[in-house]
N, C-alpha and C positions, 0 to 999 in steps of 0.2 A: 624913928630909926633912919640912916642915913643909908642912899639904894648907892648902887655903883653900876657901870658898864663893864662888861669883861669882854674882851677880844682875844679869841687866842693867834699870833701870831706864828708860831712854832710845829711843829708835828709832834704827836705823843710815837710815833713811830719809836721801836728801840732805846725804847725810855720805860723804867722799872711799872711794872703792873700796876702797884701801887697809884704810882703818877697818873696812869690810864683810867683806875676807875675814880681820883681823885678828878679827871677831867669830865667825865663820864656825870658824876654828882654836882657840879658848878652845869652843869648844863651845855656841854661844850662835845668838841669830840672832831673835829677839822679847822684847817687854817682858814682864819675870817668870820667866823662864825662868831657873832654876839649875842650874849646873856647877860640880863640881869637879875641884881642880886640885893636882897636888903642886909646890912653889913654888919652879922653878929659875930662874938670871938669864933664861933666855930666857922664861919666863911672865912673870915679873917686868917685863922689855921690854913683854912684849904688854899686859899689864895699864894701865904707863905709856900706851900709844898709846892705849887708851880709856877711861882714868881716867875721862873727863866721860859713860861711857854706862854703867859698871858700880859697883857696890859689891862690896866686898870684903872678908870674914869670915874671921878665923882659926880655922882648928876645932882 
């Protein structure tokens, strides 16, 4: 399986619940903060739901 970096860039501030424990579960939850992840469809979902608060690195 192929792993990725995630960085979140963005605030979950003011951003639907949802989004928050979506960020919360990727192992995240402040700006700067890296986690990694091994890249199954359901990451792959999660990742889609906060495209606009993370970047994402192939390692």
């Amino acid at each position: 399986m192929k792993k990725v970096k995630l960085t979140q860039v963005k605030s979950g501030i003011d951003r639907p619940l949802r989004q928050k424990r979506t960020l919360e579960a990727l192992k995240l939850g402040r700006i700067g903060k890296i986690a990694e992840a091994t890249l199954t469809p359901q990451v792959e979902g999660m990742i889609a739901k906060v495209s606009h608060l993370i970047t994402v690195e192939e390692l």
